[in-house]
C-alpha positions as CSV (number, residue, x, y, z in Angstrom):
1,X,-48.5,1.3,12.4
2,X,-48.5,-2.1,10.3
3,X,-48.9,-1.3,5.9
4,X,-49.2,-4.3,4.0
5,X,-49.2,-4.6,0.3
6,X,-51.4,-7.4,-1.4
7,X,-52.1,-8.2,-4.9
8,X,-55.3,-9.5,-4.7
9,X,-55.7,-10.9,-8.1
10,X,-59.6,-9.9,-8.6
11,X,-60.8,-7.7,-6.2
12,X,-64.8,-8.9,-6.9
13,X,-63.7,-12.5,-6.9
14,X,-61.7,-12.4,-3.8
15,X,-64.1,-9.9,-1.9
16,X,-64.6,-12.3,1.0
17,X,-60.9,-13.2,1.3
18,X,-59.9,-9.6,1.1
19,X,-62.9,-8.6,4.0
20,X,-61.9,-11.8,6.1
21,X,-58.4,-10.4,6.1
22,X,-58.8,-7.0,6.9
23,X,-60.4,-8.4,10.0
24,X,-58.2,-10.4,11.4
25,X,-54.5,-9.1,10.5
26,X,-55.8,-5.5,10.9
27,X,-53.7,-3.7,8.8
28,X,-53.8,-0.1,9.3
29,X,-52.7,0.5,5.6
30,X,-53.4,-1.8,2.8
31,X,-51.8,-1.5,-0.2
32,X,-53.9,-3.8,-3.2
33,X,-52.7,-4.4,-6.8
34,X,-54.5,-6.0,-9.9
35,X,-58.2,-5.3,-8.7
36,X,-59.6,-6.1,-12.1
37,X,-62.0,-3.5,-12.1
38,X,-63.3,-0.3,-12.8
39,X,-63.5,2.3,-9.6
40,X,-67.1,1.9,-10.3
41,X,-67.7,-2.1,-9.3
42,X,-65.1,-1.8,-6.6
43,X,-66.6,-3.0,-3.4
44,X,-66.6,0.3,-0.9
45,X,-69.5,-0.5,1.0
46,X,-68.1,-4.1,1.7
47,X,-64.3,-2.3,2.8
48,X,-66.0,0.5,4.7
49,X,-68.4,-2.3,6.8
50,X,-64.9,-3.8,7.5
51,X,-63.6,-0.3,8.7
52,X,-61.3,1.1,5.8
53,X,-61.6,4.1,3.6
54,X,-60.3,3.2,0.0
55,X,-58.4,5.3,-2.9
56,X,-59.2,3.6,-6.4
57,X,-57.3,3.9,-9.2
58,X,-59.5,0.7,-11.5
59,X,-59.1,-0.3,-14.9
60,X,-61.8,-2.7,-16.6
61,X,-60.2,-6.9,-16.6
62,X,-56.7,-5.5,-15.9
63,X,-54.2,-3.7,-13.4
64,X,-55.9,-1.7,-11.0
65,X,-54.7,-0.3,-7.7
66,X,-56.0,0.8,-4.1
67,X,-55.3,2.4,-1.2
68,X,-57.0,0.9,1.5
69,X,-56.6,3.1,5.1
70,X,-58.4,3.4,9.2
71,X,-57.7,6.9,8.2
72,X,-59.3,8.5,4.9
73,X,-56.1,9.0,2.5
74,X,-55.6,12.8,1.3
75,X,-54.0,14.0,-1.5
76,X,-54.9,11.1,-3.4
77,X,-52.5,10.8,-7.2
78,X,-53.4,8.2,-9.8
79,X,-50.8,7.6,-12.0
80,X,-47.0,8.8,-12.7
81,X,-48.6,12.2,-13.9
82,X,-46.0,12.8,-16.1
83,X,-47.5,13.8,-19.6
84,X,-46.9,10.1,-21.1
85,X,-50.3,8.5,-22.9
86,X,-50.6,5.5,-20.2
87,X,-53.7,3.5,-20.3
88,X,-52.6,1.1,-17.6
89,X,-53.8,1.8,-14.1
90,X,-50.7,0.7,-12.5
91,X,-49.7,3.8,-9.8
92,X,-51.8,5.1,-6.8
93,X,-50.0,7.8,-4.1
94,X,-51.9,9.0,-1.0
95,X,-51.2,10.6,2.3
96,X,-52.3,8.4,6.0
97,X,-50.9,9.7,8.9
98,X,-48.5,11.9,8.0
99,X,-47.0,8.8,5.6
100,X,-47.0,9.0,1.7
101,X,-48.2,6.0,0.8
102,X,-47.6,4.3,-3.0
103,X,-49.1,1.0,-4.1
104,X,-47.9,0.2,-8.0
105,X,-48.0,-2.5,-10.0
106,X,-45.4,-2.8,-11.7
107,X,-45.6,-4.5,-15.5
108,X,-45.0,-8.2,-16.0
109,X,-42.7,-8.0,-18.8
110,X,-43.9,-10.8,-20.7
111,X,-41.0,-12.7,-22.8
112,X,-37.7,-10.8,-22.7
113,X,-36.9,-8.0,-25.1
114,X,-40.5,-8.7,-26.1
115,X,-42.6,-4.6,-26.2
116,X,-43.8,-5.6,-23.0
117,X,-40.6,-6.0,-21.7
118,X,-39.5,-2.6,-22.9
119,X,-42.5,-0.8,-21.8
120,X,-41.5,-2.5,-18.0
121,X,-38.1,-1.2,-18.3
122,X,-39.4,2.5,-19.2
123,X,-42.1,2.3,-16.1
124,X,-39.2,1.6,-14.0
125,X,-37.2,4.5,-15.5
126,X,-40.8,7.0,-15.6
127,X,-41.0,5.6,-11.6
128,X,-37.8,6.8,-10.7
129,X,-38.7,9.7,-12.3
130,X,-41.8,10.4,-10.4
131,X,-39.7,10.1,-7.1
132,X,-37.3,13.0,-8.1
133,X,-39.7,15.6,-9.4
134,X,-42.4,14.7,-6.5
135,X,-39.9,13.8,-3.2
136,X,-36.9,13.8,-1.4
137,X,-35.0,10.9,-0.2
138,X,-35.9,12.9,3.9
139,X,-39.7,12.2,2.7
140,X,-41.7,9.6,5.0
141,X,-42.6,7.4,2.0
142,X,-43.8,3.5,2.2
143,X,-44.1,2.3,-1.7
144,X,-45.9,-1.1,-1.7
145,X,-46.1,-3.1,-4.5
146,X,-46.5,-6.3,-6.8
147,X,-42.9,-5.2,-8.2
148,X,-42.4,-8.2,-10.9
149,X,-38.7,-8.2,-10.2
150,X,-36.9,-10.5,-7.9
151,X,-34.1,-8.4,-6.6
152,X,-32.0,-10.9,-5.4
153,X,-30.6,-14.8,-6.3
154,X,-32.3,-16.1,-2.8
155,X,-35.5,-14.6,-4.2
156,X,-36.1,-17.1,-6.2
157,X,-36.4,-20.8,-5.7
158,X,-34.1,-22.1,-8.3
159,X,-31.2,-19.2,-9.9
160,X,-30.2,-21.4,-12.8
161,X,-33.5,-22.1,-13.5
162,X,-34.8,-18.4,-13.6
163,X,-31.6,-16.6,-14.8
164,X,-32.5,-14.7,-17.6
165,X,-36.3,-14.8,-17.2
166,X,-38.6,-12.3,-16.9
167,X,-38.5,-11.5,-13.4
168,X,-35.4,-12.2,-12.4
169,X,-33.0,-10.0,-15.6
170,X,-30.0,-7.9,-15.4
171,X,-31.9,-5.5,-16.9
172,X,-34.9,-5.7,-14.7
173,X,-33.3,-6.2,-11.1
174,X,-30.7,-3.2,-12.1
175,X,-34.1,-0.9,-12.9
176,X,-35.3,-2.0,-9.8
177,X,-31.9,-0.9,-8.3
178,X,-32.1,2.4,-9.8
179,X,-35.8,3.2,-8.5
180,X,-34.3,2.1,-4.9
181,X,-31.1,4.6,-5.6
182,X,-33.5,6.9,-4.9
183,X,-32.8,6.0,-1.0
184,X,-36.0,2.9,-0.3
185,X,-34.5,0.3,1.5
186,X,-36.6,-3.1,1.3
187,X,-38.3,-3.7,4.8
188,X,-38.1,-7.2,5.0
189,X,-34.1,-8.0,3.2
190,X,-33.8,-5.0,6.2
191,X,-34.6,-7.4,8.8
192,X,-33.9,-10.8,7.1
193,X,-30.6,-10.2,5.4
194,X,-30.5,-14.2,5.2
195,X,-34.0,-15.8,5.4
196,X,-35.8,-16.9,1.8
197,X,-39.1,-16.7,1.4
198,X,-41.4,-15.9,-1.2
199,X,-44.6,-14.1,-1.8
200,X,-46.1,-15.3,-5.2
201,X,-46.2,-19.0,-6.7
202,X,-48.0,-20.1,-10.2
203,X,-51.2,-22.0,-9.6
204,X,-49.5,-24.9,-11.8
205,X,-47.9,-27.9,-11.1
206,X,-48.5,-27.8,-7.2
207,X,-46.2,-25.0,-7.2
208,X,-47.2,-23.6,-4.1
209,X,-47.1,-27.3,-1.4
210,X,-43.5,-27.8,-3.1
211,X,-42.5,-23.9,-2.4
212,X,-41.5,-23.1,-5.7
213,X,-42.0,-19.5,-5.9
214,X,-40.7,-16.0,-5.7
215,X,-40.2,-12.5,-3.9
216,X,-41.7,-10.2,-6.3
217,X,-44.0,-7.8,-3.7
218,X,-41.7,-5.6,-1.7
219,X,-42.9,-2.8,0.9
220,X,-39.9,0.0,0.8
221,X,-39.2,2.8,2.7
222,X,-37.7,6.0,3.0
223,X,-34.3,6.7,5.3
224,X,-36.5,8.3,7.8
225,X,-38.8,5.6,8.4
226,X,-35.8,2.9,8.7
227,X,-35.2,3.3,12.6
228,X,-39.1,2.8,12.9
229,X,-39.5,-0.8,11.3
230,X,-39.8,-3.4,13.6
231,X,-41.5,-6.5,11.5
232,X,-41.9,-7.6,8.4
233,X,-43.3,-10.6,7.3
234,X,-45.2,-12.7,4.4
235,X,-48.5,-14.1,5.4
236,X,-47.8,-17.4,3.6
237,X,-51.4,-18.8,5.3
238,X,-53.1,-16.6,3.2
239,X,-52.5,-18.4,0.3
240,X,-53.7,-21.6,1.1
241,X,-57.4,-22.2,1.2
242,X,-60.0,-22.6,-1.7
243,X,-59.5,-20.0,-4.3
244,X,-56.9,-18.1,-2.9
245,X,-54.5,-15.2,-5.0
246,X,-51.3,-15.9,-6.2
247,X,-49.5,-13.7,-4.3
248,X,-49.4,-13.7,-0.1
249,X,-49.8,-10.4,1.5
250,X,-46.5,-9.1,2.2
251,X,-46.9,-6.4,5.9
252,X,-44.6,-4.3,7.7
253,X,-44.7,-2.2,11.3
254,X,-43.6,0.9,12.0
255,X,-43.4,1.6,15.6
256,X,-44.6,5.4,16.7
């Protein structure tokens, strides 16, 4: 079973890219982030010609998340559903093949100590929340996700440049610490404990040719689902091309 997690970065404006790569990497999950649009203009008919049933969780111009699956997802949960007055359409859960399924998108955080950056830090703490009232670390859960945080120094391209930038805080990569408490290991640091490289690099200053970027989308998983994993990658071509996203889709597999 291969689950990949992709923020897109404009579902409509990407369609094509998004289509082209459903075909060819064949995922049987897709996890998508920052569609840009409302559940009404998403583009079903193009993902269903492609072969995927999709869960929509939109937001007009910002956030947005999806569930794309072979299988139709059940039990389909937009947001944290936890009595809090949250506009953002940030969380999507879902159940394919016997596998809860997350894809989140997780605030930005703007400039440090900024309200953006607080409201980040309380999504984190509403998140981990969420995963004690609705699981148990024994649960087969995959969360995939454009997680703003780069959990580790070799997750970024330059420490003493990034140290104490949104991103890459104490405050953030200990939140991020305390959703993954929960018991999620990270797929890929799982299988390369050693190897950097990165999933999202700014459009400017030919960031992307000089590989200036950082590990910010992450695909955990549950205890039980840890034997399973055999691969985890970035798909680094996918960012190249004419008008790609920002971020590379980041896939795992699970073997049966």
């Amino acid at each position: 079973m291969r689950i990949a997690t992709w923020n897109v970065n404009s579902v409509r404006a990407r369609q094509q890219r998004l289509v082209n790569w459903l075909k060819s990497a064949q995922p049987d999950v897709l996890c998508l982030q920052e569609l840009k649009c409302t559940d009404a203009d998403f583009p079903f008919d193009a993902v269903k010609e492609a072969g995927y049933f999709a869960a929509v969780h939109g937001q007009k111009t910002y956030n947005g998340v999806a569930i794309l699956a072979k299988t139709e997802p059940t039990d389909v949960i937009r947001g944290l559903s936890d009595g809090v007055d949250d506009t953002h359409a940030r969380f999507i859960s879902a159940t394919v093949n016997g596998i809860r399924v997350v894809s989140a998108y997780a605030p930005n955080g703007q400039q440090v100590d900024s309200p953006a950056y607080v409201y980040k830090l309380e999504w984190y703490r509403r998140l981990r929340n969420y995963l004690d009232t609705r699981h148990k670390p024994d649960d087969r859960v995959v969360m995939g996700g454009d997680w703003n945080i780069a959990p580790e120094p070799i997750d970024v391209y330059d420490v003493a440049q990034w140290e104490g930038q949104t991103l890459f805080t104490l405050k953030e990569r200990d939140a991020l610490q305390q959703v993954c408490a929960f018991g999620l290991t990270d797929a890929f640091r799982k299988l390369h404990p050693d190897v950097q490289k990165f999933s999202w690099w700014d459009y400017r200053m030919l960031m992307f040719p000089k590989n200036k970027g950082v590990r910010i989308d992450h695909l955990f998983l549950t205890a039980p689902l840890v034997p399973r994993l055999t691969a985890c990658d970035v798909d680094r071509e996918e960012r190249k091309g004419q008008q790609p996203s920002d971020h590379a889709p980041v896939w795992l597999e699970l073997k049966d």
